[in-house]
C-alpha positions as CSV (number, residue, x, y, z in Angstrom):
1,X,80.8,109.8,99.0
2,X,79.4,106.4,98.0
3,X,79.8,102.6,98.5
4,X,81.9,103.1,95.0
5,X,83.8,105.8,96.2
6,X,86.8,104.1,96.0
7,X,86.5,103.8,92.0
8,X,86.5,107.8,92.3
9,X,90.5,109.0,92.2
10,X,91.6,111.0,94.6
11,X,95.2,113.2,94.6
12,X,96.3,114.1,98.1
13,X,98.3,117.3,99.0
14,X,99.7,117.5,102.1
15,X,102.9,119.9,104.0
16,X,103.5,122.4,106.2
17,X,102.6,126.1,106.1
18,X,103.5,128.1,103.0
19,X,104.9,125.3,101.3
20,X,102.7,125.9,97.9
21,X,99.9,123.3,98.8
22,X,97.2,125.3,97.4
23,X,98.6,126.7,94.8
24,X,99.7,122.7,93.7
25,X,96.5,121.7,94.3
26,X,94.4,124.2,93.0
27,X,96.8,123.6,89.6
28,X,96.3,120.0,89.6
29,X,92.5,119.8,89.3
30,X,92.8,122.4,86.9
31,X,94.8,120.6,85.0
32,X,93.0,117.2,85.4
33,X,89.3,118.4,85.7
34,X,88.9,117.3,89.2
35,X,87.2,119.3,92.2
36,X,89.5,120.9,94.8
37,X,89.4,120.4,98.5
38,X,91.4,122.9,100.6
39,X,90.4,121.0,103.6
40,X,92.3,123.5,106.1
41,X,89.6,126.1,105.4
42,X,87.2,124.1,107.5
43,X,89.7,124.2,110.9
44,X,89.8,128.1,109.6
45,X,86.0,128.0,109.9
46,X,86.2,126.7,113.4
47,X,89.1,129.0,114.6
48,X,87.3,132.0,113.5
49,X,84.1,131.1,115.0
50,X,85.9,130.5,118.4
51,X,87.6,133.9,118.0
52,X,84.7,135.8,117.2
53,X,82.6,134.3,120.1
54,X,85.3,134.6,122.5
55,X,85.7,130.3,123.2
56,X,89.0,129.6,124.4
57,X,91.3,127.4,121.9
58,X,90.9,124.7,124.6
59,X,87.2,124.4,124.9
60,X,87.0,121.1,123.0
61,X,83.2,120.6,123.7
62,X,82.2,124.0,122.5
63,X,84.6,123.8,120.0
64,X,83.2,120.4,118.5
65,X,79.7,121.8,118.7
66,X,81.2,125.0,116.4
67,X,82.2,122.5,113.9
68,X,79.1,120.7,114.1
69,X,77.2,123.8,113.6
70,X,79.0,124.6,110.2
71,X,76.6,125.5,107.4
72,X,79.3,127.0,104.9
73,X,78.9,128.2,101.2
74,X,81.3,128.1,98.5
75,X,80.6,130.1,95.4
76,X,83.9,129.9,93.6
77,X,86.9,131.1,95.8
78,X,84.6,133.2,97.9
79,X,83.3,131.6,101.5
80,X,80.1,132.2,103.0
81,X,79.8,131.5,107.0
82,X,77.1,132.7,108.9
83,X,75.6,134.9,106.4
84,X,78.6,136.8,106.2
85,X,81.2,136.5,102.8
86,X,84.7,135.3,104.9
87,X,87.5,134.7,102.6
88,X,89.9,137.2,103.6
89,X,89.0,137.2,107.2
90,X,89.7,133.4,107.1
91,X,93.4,133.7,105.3
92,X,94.0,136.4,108.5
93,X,96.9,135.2,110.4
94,X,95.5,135.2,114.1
95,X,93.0,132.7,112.3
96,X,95.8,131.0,111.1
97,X,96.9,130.0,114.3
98,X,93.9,129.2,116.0
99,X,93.1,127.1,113.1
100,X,96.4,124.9,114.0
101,X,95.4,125.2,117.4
102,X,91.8,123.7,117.0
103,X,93.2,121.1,114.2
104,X,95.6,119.3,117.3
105,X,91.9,118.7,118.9
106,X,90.5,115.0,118.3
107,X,87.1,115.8,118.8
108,X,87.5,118.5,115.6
109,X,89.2,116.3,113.6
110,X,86.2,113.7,114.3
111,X,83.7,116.3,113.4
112,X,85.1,117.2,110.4
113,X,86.4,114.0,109.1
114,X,82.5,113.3,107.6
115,X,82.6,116.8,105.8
116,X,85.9,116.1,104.0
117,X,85.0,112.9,102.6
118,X,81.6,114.0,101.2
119,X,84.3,115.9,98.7
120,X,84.9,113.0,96.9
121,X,82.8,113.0,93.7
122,X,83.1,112.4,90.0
123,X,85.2,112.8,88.1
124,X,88.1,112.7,91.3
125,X,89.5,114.7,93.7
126,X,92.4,116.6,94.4
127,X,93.0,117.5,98.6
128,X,95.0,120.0,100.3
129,X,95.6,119.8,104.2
130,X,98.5,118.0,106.4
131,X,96.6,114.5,107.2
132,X,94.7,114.0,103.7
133,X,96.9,111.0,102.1
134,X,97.6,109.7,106.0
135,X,94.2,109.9,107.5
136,X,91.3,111.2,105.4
137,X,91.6,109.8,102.1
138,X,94.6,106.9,102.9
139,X,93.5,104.9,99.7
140,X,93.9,107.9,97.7
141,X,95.5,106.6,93.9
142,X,98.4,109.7,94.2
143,X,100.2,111.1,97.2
144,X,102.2,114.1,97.3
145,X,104.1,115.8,100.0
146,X,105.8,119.3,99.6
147,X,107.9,121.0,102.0
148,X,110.4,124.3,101.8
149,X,112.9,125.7,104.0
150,X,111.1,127.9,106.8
151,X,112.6,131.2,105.8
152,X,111.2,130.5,101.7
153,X,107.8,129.5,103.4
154,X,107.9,132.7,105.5
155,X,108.7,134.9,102.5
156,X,106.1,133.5,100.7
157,X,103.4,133.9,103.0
158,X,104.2,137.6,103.5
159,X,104.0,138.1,99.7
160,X,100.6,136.8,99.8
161,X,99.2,138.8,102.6
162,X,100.3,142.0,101.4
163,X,99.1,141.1,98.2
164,X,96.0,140.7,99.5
165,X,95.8,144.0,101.3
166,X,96.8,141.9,104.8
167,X,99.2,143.2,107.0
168,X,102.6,141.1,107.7
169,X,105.8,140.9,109.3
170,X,108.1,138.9,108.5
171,X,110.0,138.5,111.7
172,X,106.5,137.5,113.4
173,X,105.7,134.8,110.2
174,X,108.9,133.2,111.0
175,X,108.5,132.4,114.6
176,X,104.6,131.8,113.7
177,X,105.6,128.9,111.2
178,X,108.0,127.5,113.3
179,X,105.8,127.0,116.5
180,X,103.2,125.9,114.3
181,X,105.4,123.6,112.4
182,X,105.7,122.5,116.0
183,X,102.2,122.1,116.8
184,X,101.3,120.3,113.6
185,X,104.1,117.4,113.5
186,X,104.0,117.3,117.6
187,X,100.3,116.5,117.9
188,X,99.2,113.2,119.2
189,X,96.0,113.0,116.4
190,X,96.8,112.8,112.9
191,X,100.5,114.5,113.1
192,X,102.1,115.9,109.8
193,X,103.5,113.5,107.9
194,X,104.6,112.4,104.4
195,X,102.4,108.8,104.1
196,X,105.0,106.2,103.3
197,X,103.9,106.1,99.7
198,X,104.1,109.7,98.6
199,X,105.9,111.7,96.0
200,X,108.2,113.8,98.3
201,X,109.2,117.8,96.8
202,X,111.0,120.1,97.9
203,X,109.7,123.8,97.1
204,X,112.4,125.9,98.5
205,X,114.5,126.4,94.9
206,X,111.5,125.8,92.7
207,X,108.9,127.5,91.2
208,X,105.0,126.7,91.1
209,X,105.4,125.7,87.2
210,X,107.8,123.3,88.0
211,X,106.6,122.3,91.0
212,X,103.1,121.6,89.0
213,X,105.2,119.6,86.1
214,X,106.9,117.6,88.8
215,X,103.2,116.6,90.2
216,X,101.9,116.3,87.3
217,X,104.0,113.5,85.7
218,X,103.6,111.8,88.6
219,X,100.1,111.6,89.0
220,X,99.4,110.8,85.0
221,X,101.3,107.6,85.8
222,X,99.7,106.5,88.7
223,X,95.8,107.5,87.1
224,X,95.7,105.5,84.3
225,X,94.0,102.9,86.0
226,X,90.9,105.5,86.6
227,X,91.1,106.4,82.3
228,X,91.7,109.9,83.3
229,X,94.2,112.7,82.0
């Protein structure tokens, strides 16, 4: 990011688990030629570091010096950590949750605020996470929050594990989303929150086109100023 960053647009993403942020996102920048930030994969990152080395959840020293530490490589959708290609292992539920559990630490948040803001580059941006239009990127020119019922979120998410070869259960996603629901609005450092001057949908009865056509009429109206779409 540059001392002109803030002539480079930025489309924020944010809402709770399984709502259909990524899949928004990732259409948006499609759509408007921008890069993609899924910002959450970086508190993945962390979580599955701390699991794999055995540091508890509340080791927030140890924990900032994992995120730190973080030398990842992105070649297309894959991940690269530590020599080792991490994708799947990273969308793993258990990672999942100790990625919420990491992302309520202040010291995290601070070390990866840095990372996430390098993002923005020519020709704009569109982020995915729960604090991006509130905290990282509060100047960004289009803010969007989506939310669905707990039950649609928790159907989704078990469709996409088991498409992905994971395993699932839905009982277990329900009570997972809803305590980390919890955990993600509760938490004293940059909370989930729709900022005050976003686009608010709800996912529960829609599809992604729609969703995506909703977004996307919204955002063309709010970019012209950055001659874009």
């Amino acid at each position: 990011m540059t001392s002109s960053a803030s002539s480079i647009p930025v489309v924020t993403i944010d809402g709770p688990a399984a709502s259909g942020k990524g899949t928004l996102a990732a259409g948006l920048a499609a759509t408007l030629g921008f890069h993609l930030l899924d910002s959450g994969i970086f508190y993945r990152m962390v979580g599955w570091k701390a699991l794999e080395s055995g540091v508890p959840l509340t080791d927030e020293a140890t924990l900032i010096r994992l995120a730190v530490g973080l030398r990842p490589r992105f070649d297309g959708e894959a991940v690269w950590l530590d020599g080792r290609e991490v994708s799947r292992t990273l969308r793993q539920q258990e990672v999942g949750t100790a990625a919420s559990k990491v992302a309520a630490l202040e010291g995290v948040r601070a070390a990866l605020l840095h990372a996430q803001r390098m993002a923005r580059r020519l020709p704009g941006l569109v982020a995915d996470g729960r604090d991006m239009g509130t905290v990282v990127f509060p100047d960004a020119a289009c803010k969007i929050f989506i939310t669905a019922g707990v039950e649609a979120r928790a159907q989704r998410r078990h469709k996409q594990l088991i498409e992905k070869g994971l395993p699932s259960n839905i009982t277990t996603l329900l009570q997972e989303i809803g305590e980390r629901d919890a955990r993600d609005a509760g938490r004293d450092v940059a909370p989930l929150k729709a900022a005050p001057d976003a686009l608010k949908i709800d996912t529960t009865t829609l599809d992604a086109p729609a969703v995506l056509a909703q977004a996307l009429t919204y955002c063309r109206s709010r970019l012209d100023d950055f001659a874009v779409c």
